[in-house]
C-alpha positions in Angstrom: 0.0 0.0 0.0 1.4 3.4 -0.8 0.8 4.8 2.4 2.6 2.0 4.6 5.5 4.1 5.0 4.0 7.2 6.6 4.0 5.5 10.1 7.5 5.4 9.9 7.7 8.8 8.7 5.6 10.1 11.5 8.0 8.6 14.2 10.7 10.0 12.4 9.5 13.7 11.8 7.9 13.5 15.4 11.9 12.9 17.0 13.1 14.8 14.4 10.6 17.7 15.3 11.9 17.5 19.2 15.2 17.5 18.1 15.1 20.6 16.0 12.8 22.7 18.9 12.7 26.5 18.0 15.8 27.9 19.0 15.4 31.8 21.0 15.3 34.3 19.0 18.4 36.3 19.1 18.3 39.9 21.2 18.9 42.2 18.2 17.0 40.0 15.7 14.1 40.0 17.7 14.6 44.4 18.4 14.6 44.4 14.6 11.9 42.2 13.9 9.6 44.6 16.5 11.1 47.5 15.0 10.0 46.2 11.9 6.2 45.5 13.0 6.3 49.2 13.8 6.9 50.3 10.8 4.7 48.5 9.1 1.8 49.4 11.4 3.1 53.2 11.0 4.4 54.2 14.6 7.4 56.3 14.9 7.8 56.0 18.7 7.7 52.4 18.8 10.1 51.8 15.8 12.5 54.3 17.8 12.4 52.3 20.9 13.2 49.2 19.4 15.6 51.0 17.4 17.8 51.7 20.6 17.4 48.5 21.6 19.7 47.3 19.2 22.0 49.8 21.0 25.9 48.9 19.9 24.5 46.3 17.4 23.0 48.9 15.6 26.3 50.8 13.8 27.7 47.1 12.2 24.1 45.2 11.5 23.7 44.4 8.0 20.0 45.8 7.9 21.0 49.3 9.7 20.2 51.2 6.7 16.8 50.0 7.0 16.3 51.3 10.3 17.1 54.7 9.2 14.9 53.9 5.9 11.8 53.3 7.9 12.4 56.3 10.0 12.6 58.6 7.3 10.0 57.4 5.4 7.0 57.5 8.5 7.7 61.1 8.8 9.0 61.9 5.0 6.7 65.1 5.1 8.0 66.0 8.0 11.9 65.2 7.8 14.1 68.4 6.4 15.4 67.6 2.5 18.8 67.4 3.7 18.3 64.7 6.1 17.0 62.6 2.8 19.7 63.9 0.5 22.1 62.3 3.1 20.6 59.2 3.2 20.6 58.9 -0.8 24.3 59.7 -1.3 24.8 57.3 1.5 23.3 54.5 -0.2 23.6 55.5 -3.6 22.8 53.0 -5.7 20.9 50.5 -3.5 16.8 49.3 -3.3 16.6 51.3 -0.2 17.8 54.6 -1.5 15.8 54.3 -5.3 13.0 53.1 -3.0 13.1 56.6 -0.8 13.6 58.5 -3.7 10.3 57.3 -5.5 8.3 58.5 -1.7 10.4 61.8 -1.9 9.2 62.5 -5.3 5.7 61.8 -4.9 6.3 64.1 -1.4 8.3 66.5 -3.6 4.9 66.5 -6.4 2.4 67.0 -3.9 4.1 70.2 -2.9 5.1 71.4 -6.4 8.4 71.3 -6.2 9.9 70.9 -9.4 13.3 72.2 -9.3 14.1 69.5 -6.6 11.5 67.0 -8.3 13.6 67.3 -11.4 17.0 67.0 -9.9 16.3 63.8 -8.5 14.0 62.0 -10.8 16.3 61.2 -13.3 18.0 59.2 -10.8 15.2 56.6 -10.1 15.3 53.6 -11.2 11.7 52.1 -10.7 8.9 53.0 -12.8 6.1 54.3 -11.0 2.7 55.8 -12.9 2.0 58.3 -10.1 5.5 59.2 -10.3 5.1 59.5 -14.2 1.8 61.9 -13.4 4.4 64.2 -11.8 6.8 64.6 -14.3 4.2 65.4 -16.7 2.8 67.6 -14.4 6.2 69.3 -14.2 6.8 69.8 -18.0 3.2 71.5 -17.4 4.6 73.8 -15.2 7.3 74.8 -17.6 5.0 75.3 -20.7 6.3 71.9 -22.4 3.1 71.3 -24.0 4.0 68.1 -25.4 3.4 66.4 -22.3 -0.7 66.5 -23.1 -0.3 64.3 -25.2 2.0 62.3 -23.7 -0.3 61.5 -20.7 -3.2 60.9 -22.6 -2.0 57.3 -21.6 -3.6 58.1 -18.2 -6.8 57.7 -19.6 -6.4 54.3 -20.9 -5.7 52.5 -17.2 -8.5 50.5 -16.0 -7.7 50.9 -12.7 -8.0 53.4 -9.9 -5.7 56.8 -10.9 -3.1 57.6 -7.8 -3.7 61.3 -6.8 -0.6 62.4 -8.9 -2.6 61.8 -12.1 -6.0 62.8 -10.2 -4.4 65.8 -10.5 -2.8 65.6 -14.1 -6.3 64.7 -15.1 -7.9 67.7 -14.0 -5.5 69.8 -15.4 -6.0 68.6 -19.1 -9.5 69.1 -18.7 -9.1 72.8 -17.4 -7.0 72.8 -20.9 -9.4 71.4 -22.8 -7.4 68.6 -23.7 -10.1 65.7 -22.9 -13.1 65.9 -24.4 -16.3 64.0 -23.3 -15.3 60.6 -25.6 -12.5 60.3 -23.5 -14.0 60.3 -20.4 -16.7 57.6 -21.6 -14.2 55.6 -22.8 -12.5 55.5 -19.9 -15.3 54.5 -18.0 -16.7 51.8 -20.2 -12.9 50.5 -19.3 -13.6 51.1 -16.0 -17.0 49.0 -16.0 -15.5 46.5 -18.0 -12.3 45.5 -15.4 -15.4 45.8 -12.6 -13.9 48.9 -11.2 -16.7 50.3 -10.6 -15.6 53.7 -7.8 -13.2 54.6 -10.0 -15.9 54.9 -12.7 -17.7 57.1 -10.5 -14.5 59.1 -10.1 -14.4 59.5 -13.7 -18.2 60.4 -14.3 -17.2 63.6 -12.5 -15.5 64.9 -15.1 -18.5 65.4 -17.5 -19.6 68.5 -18.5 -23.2 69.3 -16.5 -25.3 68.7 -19.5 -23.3 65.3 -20.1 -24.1 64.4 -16.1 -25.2 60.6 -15.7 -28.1 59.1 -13.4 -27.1 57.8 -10.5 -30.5 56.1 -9.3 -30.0 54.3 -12.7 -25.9 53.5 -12.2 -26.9 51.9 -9.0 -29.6 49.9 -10.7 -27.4 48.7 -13.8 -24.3 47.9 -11.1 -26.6 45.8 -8.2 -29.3 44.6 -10.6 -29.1 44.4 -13.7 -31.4 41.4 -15.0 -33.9 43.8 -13.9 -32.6 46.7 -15.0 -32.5 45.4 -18.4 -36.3 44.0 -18.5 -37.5 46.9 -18.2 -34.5 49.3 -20.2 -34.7 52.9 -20.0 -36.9 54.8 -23.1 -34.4 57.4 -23.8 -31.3 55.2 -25.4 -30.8 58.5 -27.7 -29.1 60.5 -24.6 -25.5 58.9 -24.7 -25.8 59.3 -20.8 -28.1 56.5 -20.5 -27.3 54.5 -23.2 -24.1 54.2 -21.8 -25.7 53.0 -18.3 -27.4 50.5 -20.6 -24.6 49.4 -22.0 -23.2 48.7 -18.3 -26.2 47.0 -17.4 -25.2 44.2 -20.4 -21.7 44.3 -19.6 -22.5 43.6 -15.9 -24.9 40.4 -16.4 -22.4 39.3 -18.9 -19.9 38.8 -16.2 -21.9 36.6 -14.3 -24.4 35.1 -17.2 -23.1 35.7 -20.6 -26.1 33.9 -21.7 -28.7 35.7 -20.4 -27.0 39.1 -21.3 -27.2 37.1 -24.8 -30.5 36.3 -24.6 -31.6 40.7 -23.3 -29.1 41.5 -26.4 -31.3 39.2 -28.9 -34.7 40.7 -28.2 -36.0 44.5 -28.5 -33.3 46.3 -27.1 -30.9 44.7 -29.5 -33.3 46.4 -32.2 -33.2 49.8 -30.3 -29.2 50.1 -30.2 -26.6 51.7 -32.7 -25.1 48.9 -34.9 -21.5 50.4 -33.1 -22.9 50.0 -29.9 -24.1 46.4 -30.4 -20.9 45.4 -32.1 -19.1 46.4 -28.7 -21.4 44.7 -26.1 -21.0 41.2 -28.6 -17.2 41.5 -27.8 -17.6 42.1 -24.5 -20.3 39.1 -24.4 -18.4 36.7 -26.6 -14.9 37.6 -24.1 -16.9 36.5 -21.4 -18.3 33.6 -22.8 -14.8 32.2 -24.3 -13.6 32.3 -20.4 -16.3 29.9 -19.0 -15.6 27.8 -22.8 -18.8 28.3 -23.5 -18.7 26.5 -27.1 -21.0 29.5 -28.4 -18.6 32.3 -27.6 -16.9 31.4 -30.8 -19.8 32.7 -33.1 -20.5 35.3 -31.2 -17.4 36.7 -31.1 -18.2 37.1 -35.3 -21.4 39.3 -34.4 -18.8 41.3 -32.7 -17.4 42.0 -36.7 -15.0 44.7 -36.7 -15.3 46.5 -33.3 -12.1 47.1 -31.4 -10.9 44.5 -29.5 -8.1 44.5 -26.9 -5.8 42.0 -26.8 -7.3 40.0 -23.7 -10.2 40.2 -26.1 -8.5 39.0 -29.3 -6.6 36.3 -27.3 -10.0 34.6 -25.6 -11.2 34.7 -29.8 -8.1 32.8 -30.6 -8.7 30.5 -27.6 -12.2 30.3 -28.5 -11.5 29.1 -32.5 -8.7 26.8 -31.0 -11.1 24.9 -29.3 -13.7 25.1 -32.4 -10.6 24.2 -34.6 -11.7 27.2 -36.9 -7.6 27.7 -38.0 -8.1 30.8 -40.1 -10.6 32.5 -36.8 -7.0 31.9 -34.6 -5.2 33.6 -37.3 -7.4 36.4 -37.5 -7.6 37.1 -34.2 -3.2 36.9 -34.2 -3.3 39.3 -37.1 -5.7 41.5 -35.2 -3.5 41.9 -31.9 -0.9 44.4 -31.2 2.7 44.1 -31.9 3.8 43.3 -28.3 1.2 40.5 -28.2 1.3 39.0 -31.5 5.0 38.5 -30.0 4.0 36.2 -27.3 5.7 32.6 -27.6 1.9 31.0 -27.5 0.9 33.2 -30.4 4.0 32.7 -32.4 3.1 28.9 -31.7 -0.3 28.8 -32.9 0.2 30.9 -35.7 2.3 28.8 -37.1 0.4 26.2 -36.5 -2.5 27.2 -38.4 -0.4 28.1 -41.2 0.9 24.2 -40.9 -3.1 23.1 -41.1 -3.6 25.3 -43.7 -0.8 23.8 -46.2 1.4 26.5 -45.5 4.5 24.9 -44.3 7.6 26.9 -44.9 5.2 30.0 -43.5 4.8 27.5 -40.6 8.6 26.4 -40.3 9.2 30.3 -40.3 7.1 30.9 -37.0 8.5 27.4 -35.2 12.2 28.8 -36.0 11.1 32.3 -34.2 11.1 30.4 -30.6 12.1 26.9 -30.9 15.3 28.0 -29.3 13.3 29.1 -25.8 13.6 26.9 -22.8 9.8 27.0 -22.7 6.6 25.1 -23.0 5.9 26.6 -26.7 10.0 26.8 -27.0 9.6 23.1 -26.8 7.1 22.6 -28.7 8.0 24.4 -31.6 11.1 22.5 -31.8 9.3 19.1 -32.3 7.1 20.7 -34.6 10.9 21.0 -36.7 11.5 17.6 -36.2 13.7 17.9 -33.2 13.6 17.2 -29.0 15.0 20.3 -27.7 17.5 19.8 -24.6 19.4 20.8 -22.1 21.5 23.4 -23.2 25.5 22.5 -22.3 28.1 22.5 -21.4 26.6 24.1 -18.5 28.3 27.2 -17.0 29.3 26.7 -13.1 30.4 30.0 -10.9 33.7 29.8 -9.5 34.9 30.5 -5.7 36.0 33.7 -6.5 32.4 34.9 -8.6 30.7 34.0 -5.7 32.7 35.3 -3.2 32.4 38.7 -5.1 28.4 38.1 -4.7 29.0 37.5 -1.6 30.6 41.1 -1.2 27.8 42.9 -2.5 25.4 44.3 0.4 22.7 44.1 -1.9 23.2 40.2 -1.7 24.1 40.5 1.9 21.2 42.7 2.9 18.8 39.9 0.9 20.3 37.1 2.6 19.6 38.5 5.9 16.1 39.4 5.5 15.6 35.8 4.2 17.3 34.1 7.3 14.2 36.3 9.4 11.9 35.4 7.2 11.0 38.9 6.0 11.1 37.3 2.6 8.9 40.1 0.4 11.3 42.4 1.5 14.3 40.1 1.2 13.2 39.3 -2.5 12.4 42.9 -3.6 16.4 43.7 -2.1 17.4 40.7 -4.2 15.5 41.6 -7.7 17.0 45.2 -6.8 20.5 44.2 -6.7 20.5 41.5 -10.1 19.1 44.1 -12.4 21.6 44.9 -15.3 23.7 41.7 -14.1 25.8 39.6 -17.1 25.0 36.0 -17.2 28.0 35.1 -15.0 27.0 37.6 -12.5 24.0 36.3 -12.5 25.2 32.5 -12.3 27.4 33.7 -9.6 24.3 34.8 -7.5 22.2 32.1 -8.0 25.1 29.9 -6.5 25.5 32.0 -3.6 21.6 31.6 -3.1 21.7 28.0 -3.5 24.5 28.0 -1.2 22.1 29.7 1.5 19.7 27.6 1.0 17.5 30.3 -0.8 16.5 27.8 -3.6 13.8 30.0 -5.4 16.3 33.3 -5.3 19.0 30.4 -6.8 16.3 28.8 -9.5 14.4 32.7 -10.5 18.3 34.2 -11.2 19.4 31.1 -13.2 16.6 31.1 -15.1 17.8 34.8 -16.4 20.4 34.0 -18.0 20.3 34.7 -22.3 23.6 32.7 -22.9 25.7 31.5 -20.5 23.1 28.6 -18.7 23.5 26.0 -15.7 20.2 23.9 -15.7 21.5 22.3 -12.8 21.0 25.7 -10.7 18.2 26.5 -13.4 16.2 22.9 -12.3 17.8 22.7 -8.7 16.1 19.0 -6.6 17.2 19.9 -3.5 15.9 17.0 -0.9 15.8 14.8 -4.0 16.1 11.6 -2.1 12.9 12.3 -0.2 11.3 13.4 -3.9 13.0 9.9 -5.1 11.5 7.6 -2.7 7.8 8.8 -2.3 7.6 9.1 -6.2 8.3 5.5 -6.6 6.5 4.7 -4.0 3.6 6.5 -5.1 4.1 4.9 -8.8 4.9 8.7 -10.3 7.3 9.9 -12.2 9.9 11.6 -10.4 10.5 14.3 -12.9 7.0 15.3 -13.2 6.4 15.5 -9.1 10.1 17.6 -9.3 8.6 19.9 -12.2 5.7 20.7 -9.7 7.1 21.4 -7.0 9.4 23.5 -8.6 6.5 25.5 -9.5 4.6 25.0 -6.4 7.3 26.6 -4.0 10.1 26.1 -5.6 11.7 24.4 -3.1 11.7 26.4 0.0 10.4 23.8 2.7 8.3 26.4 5.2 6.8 28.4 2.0 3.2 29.8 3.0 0.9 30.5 0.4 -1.5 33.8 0.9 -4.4 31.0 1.2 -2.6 29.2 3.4 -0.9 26.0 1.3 1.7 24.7 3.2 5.6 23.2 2.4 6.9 21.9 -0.7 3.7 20.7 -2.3 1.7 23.5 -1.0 -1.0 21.3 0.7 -4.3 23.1 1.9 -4.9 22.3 5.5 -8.1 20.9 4.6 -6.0 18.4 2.1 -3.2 17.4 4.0 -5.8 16.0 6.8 -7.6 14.3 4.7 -5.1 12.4 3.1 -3.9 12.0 6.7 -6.9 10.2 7.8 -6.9 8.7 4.9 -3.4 7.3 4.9 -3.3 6.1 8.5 -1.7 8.6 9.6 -1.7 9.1 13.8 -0.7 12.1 15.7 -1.0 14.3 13.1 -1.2 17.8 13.0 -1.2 21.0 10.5 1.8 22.1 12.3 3.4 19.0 10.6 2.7 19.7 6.9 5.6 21.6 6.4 7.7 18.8 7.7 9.8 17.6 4.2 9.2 13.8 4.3 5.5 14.3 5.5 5.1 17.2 3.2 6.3 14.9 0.4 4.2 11.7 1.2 0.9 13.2 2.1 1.8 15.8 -1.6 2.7 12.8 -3.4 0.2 10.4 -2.3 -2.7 12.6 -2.9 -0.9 13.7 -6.6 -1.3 9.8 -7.2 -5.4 9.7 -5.9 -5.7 13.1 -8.0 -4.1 11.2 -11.4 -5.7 7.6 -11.1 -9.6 9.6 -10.7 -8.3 11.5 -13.7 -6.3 9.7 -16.1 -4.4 12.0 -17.7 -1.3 14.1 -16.0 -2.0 17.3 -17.5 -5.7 16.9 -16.0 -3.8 15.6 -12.9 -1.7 19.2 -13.2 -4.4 21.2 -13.8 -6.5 19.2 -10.5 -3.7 20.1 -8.2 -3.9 23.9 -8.3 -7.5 24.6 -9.5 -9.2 21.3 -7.9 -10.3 18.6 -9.5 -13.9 19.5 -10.2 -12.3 22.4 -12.6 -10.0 20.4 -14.5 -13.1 18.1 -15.4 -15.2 21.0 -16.0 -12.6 22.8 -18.5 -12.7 19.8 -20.8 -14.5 19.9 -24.3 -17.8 17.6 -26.0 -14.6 16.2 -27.7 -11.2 15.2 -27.6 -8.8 18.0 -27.3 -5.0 18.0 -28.3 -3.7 18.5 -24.5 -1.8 22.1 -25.4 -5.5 23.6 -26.3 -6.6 22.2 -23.4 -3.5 23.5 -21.4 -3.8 27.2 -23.3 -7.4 27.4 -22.7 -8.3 26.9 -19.4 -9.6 29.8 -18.1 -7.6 30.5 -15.1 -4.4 32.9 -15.7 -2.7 31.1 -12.7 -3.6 27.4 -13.5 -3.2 28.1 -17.2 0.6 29.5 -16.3 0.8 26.5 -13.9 0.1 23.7 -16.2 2.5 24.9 -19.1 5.5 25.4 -16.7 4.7 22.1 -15.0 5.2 20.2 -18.1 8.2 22.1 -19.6 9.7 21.9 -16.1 9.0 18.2 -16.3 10.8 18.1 -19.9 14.0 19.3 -18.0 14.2 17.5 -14.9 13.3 14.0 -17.4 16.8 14.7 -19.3 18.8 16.1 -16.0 18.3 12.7 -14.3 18.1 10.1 -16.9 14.5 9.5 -17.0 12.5 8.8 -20.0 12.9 11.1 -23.3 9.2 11.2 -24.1 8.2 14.1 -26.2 6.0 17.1 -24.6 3.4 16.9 -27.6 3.5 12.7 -26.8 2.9 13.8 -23.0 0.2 16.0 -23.4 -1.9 13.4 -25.6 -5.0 14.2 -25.9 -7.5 15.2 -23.0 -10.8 12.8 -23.3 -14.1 14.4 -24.0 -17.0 14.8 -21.4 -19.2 11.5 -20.9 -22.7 11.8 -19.6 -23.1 10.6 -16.6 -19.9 10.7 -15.9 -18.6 9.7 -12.4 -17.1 12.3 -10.3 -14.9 11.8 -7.1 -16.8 14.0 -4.6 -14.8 12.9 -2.0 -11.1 14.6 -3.2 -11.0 17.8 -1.8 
């Protein structure tokens, strides 16, 4: 039985556990840590106590200037200019000081300043859009008029504006240089990414006689199956047409169907042919996410209205899945530049050209990215005939390229934030400090992480690196043995449990999801203790799921329930971050080749998930001798929807 070891383990991880009791927190680790918490909770008198608690530590600690950093920054309006220009020429160059910077400019716009906003802002190195609102508020100021147009690009942000571009905004109204177009245009975007305050934000910027209903905002925003059964007379007053429009839009989201069904009867008769082009895109978008096989025609009702890209991509996934080849084209041709760019589009394209007859067009878009080290990378290279692999020889850091890392404070200020688990701040110092590296630098880095222990820092660098490569850092197994013997005990494949877990917390034993997954395998609570009880398994508790060989068992022993209910491993792959009930659901009336199924399920994150997990297995297959089995040959195909088909109610 594949659970007969976890007895054992228990015993084991239970010494092991009272052998490794937490050790006291050091004194000045624990001042900083406090010191810390005050910041983050905004109180300057307790982040100064537990600043001089660190006393004589203080002067030599690795994270000093972050003491200083957090005291400048609670009282930045407050602290005299030179007391910040001292701290940026002392850490000139560093996260800390760019980060500063970026809260002094915005300080520095707020106030007007522009001779000092100027000085320093060439300086930054992080792009900020509030920060951007500034500067253009600043050529403004100094009668550079070109900056109007310029920040028009404020306009086309579907989120929330910061108050730097509040500010822009109202300013090139008061000049006249956004009209009322532009301000329903932005709010359509606005209703259409569900944002719906910031809309309201907007709507204040019509001119009086342009002014909106609210009574009938509300009604379209809370209710709109009713709104819409009984629509508003006066569609010829853009006003509330537009709320109309909303009202679709917002049912859509929920029940693209029924907004269909409102779109198909009188009010479809009653609005412009531009406006009902628009609400089919929106209707058909929302219908490709949830694969609703219809979204496909729909999406040609929507003719030639302007699409985004997000819209043009679900049409491409929507005529994949209809295996309409020329509608994927179409929708390619129809995207920007940047997206049209994208390794999955390249893919497809070429694809379709291949379906088409057109081979050497085909060949032409496989050569484009057969070279990546990706899922469509590898895939493109079978389409020429070929298995890519691991690229060698590989390039390993020597003592003296890591020692150098080991120099840098960036490095050193990221590994000590990492050893006291203030790892979003360790990892921004860390992404700080590579930026601009050379391959070997970078090499060098991931090698010191690895040496640390830091195994996603060591993986995320290597995986930078344009031409100088070391897959071995790149596809790192630490605690392999463990990964080795609960694999084959669970009758997996090792590499494909490896290429998971690599994406699943890439490595780091006591990672903690925002949801609350757990360890290496990032087990839920609720599914570590039922494949606990399940399994046999006595004394357990959630304290234990982060434990490496229980982690591992309990991971790979419900990975192995999750692939025998669903016979297929990128169904199995999918299961294991969306749930099982969602990786049945996503499946098609018919057999799908398993990279449509893997590029069209509707999740960004599982979509993401399931492409890396299978590339990553592709690697970690040829690093440690397992079976070269081509990706197309793994992905199969995903079998179609049964009637009556049985589903496992009891995996959680």
């Amino acid at each position: 039985m594949i659970f007969r070891r976890l007895l054992t383990i228990a015993a084991l991880a239970a010494a092991a556990a009272t052998a490794l009791a937490a050790p006291q927190v050091a004194p000045a680790d624990d001042a900083l840590l406090k010191a810390y918490d005050a910041f983050r909770a905004g109180d300057p008198v307790k982040l100064q106590r537990f600043s001089g608690q660190l006393g004589a530590h203080l002067g030599g600690h690795v994270l000093a200037p972050y003491l200083e950093y957090w005291r400048l920054t609670l009282r930045l309006e407050d602290n005299p200019d030179a007391e910040v220009r001292a701290f940026l020429e002392q850490q000139a160059g560093s996260y800390l000081a760019d980060h500063l910077r970026a809260d002094w400019l915005k300080e520095l716009g707020k106030r007007g300043d522009w001779q000092n906003f100027d000085r320093e802002l060439p300086l930054l190195v992080r792009d900020e859009l509030e920060i951007r609102c500034y500067a253009w508020l600043s050529r403004l100021a100094r009668a550079d008029e070109g900056a109007h147009e310029e920040a028009r690009a404020i306009w086309r942000e579907p989120r929330e504006l910061p108050d730097g571009c509040h500010a822009l905004a109202n300013r090139m109204i008061d000049a006249g240089r956004v009209n009322v177009d532009d301000v329903w245009r932005r709010v359509r975007l606005l209703f259409e990414n569900g944002q719906l305050s910031a809309a309201r934000r907007a709507l204040v910027h019509l001119p009086a006689g342009e002014k909106h209903d609210e009574y009938l905002l509300n009604q379209a925003a809370t209710a709109p199956k009713k709104f819409l059964a009984s629509p508003p007379r006066n569609l010829g007053r853009r006003a509330v047409r537009e709320m109309t429009l909303f009202a679709v839009v917002r049912l859509g989201r929920n029940d693209p169907e029924a907004a269909v069904e409102v779109l198909r009867g009188k009010l479809g008769e009653r609005l412009p042919a531009e406006d009902l082009q628009y609400l089919w895109g929106r209707l058909a978008y929302e219908a490709a996410r949830r694969l609703v096989p219809e979204a496909h025609e729909w999406y040609r009702l929507a003719d030639d209205a302007a699409l985004s890209d997000e819209q043009l991509a679900w049409k491409a996934r929507a005529a994949l899945r209809a295996a309409d080849w020329q509608v994927v084209r179409d929708a390619i041709d129809r995207m920007s530049v940047g997206a049209r760019q994208d390794p999955a589009w390249t893919y497809w394209y070429g694809r379709a050209l291949g379906v088409q007859g057109r081979d050497d067009g085909a060949r032409a878009y496989f050569l484009r990215i057969s070279g990546q080290p990706s899922f469509y990378g590898l895939l493109a290279a079978e389409e020429l005939g070929a298995m890519a692999g691991v690229p060698e020889p590989f390039h390993v850091a020597s003592d003296a390229e890591v020692e150098a890392a080991n120099g840098n404070p960036g490095f050193a200020r990221a590994l000590e934030l990492y050893r006291l688990d203030l790892r979003a701040e360790a990892t921004r110092e860390w992404l700080f400090t590579i930026r601009g590296m050379e391959d070997a630098q970078l090499l060098a880095a991931a090698e010191l992480a690895r040496r640390a222990g830091v195994f996603d820092r060591a993986i995320n660098t290597a995986d930078r690196t344009a031409q100088l490569h070391n897959f071995k850092v790149r596809f790192l197994a630490p605690f392999k043995e463990v990964f080795d013997e609960h694999a084959r005990s669970a009758g997996l494949e090792e590499a494909w449990v490896l290429g998971l877990v690599r994406q699943e917390s890439r490595f780091i034993a006591n990672a903690k999801s925002s949801a609350g997954a757990r360890g290496l395998m990032q087990l839920m609570p609720a599914t570590a203790r039922w494949v606990a009880k399940r399994s046999g398994l006595r004394n357990f508790t959630p304290a234990r799921v982060a434990e490496v060989p229980v982690n591992v068992a309990l991971g790979t022993n419900y990975l192995r329930l999750v692939l025998d209910d669903l016979g297929h491993v990128v169904l199995a792959s999918a299961a294991y971050n969306a749930g099982p009930g969602r990786a049945r659901r996503w499946r098609d009336a018919r057999p799908l080749e398993g990279a449509i199924y893997a590029e069209t399920i509707p999740f960004n994150e599982t979509r993401d998930y399931v492409k890396k997990v299978m590339a990553n297995t592709m690697y970690y297959s040829q690093l440690f001798g397992g079976k070269l089995i081509p990706l197309k040959d793994r992905l199969g195909l995903i079998p179609a929807k049964a009637a009556g088909e049985r589903v496992n109610g009891e995996l959680p």
